[in-house]
Every structure is written in C-alpha cells, then in structure tokens.
C-alpha positions in Angstrom: 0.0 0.0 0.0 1.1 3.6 -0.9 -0.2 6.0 2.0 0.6 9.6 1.1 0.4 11.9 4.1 -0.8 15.5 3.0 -1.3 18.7 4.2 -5.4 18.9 3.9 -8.1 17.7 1.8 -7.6 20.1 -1.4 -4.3 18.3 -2.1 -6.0 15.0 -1.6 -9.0 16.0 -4.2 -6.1 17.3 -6.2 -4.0 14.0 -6.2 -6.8 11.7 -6.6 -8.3 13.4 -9.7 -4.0 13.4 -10.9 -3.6 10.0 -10.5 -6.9 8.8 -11.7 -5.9 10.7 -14.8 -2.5 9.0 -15.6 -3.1 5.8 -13.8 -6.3 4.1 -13.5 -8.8 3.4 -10.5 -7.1 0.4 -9.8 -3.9 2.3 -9.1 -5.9 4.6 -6.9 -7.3 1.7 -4.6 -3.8 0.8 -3.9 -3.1 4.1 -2.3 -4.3 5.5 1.4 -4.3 9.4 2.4 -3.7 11.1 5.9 -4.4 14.3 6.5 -1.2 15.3 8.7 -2.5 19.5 8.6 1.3 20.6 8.3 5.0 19.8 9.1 4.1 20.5 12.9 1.3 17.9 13.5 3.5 14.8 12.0 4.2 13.7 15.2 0.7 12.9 15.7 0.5 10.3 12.8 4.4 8.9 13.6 2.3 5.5 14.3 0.7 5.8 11.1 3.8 6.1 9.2 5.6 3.3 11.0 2.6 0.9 11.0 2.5 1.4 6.9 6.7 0.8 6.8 6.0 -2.0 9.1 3.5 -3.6 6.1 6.2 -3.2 3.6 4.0 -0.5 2.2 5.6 3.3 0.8 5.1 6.6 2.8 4.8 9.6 0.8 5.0 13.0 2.3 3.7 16.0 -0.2 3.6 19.0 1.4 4.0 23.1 -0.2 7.3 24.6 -0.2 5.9 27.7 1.0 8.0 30.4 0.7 11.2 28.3 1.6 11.9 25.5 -0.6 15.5 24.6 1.2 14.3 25.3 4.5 10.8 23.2 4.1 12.9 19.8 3.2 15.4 20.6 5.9 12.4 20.4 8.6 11.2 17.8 7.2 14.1 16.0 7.6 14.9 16.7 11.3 11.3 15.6 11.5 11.7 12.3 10.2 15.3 11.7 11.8 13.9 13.2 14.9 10.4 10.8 14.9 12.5 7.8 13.1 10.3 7.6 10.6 10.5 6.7 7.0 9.0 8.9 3.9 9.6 9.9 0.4 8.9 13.9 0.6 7.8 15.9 -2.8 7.3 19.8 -2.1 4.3 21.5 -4.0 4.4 23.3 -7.0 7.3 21.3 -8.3 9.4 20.0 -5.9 12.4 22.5 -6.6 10.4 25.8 -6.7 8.9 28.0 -3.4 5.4 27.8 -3.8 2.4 25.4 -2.9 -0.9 23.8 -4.2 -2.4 26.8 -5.8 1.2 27.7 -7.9 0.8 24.2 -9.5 -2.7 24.8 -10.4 -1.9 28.4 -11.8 0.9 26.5 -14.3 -1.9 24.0 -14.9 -4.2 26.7 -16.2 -5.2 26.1 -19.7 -4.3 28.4 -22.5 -8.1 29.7 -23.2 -8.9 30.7 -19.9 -5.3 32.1 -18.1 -6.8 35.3 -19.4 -9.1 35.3 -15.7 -5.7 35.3 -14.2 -4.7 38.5 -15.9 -7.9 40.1 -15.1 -6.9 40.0 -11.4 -4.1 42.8 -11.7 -5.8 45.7 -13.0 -7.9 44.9 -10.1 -5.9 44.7 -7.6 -4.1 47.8 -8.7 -7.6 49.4 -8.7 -8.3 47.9 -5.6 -5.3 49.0 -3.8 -5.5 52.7 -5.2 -9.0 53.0 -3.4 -7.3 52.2 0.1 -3.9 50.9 0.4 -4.5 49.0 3.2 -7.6 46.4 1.0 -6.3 43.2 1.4 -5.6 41.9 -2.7 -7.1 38.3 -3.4 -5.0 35.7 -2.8 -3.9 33.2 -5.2 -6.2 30.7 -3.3 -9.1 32.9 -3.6 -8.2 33.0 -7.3 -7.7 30.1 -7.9 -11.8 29.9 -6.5 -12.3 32.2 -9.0 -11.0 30.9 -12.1 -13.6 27.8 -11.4 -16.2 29.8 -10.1 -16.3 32.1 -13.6 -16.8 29.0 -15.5 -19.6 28.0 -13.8 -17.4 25.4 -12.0 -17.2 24.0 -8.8 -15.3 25.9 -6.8 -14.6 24.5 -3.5 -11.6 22.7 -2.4 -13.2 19.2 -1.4 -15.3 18.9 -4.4 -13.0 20.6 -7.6 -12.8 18.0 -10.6 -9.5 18.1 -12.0 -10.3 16.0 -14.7 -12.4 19.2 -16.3 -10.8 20.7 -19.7 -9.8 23.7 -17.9 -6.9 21.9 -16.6 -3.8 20.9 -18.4 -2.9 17.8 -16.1 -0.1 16.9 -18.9 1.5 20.1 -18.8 5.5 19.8 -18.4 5.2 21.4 -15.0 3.7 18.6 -13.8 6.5 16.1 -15.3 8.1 16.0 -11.4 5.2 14.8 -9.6 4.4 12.5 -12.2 8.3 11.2 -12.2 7.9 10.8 -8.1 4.5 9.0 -8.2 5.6 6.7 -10.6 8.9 6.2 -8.7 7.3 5.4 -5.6 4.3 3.2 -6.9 6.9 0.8 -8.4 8.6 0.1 -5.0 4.9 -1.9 -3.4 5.6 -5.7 -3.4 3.2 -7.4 -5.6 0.3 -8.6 -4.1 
C-alpha cells in the first residue's frame, strides 16, 4: 500500500483526480491518504507512518514549499530523523520551486482561460488605489475564481480536476508524475 500523508483535503481531491488521470482506478485503490494538517502535526501520525513501513508499504510525504523551498525539506528531515520515521517527501508546486498547491494549479491553467488570471491585476491595482491597506485576493481565492467564472465547482473538497480547464499533462507537472511513478513501483506485488 502507498499512503501519502498531505497537508489537507484540497491536495487530496487534487491527487486523486492526478492520479486517476495518468493511472487508472485500480492504481488509486492501492493508495491511502492522511491528512497530517502541516509539518508540525506529524508527530501525531508517527504511528501511522511506522505501522505502513511496518506492512512493507511506501510513505509519501507531499507538502507546499511555502515560501522556503531549502528550509521546508530541511524540517522535514529533522522531523523524520527526529520521529525515526521513514518517507519519500515531494514539495508542492514542483518540488524545486517555493510555492504550494495553488502555484501548481496556476501553471496547470489552460491556454483559453489564463486570461481570468490576468484580469486579477488591473484589479488589484484598482483595488489597492482605493485604500492601500484592501487586502488583494490571494492566489487561493483566485484560484476559487478561475472555477467559479466557468460555472465550475469551486470549493476545495469537491474541484474536478479531470475538467478541460486543466492541463494535467503540462510539463510542469513532469516532477510529480516522475515521483508517483517512482514510488508506486517500489509496493511488493500482491
């Protein structure tokens, strides 16, 4: 069994709806998520990642960056030295860049419709004109957006990747894909 521990349920929707894309369903079955909420609650699923390793299964840790690509994997590190666990770690967007969940989906963005995208800086400039101290939309909330403008589901938990407005065979994607396919490979057979 593949058990990826995440940092909440958007990544999971995200992951599932990647997978079942360049996998199948039956690849999907084999694999288990945890929602670990961040780098600082890990210690609260240390049995979970042990019990998995103890089963001969595969313990993969995708997380964001953040803002601190170097210093993320360096935590997580000390965390798994520190908890003696065992885990295969792939940072969101693409495992090299700062960034998180929502920078991948901006690259993932298909070519007719990254114009919404563009639409957000005239209005935040606008916005931040009026009163300087507005608070601009995040990319979250614009990533909300770009769905909710196409008449889309827009909430985390219930997104469908597999809609035409995503690219999920973009190149920027090409690491995660690599990683996945790395890690499924190493599950005895069954």
């Amino acid at each position: 069994m593949v058990t990826i521990f995440i940092e909440g349920k958007a990544d999971q929707r995200f992951l599932e709806d990647f997978i079942t894309f360049h996998f199948d369903s039956e690849t999907l079955n084999k694999i288990s998520f945890i929602d670990v909420k961040g780098k600082d609650s890990i210690h609260l699923v240390r049995n979970e990642f042990q019990k998995n390793t103890d089963q001969e299964g595969v313990n993969l840790l995708i997380f964001d960056a953040d803002a601190d690509f170097d210093t993320r994997i360096l935590e997580l590190e000390k965390k798994k030295l520190d908890l003696g666990i065992n885990f295969e770690t792939f940072l969101f967007p693409n495992n090299q860049n700062n960034g998180d969940l929502e920078v991948l989906l901006l690259n993932l963005t298909t070519e007719n419709h990254k114009g919404i995208f563009e639409c957000f800086k005239p209005f935040n400039d606008c916005l931040l004109a009026k009163d300087s101290t507005y608070n601009v939309p995040s990319l979250k909330t614009q990533v909300y957006s770009y769905l909710d403008f196409q008449n889309l589901e827009p909430k985390e938990n219930n997104r469908n990747y597999l809609h035409n407005c995503w690219n999920l065979e973009h190149e920027f994607v090409i690491p995660l894909l690599k990683f996945i396919k790395k890690n499924y490979k190493k599950i005895p057979s069954t």
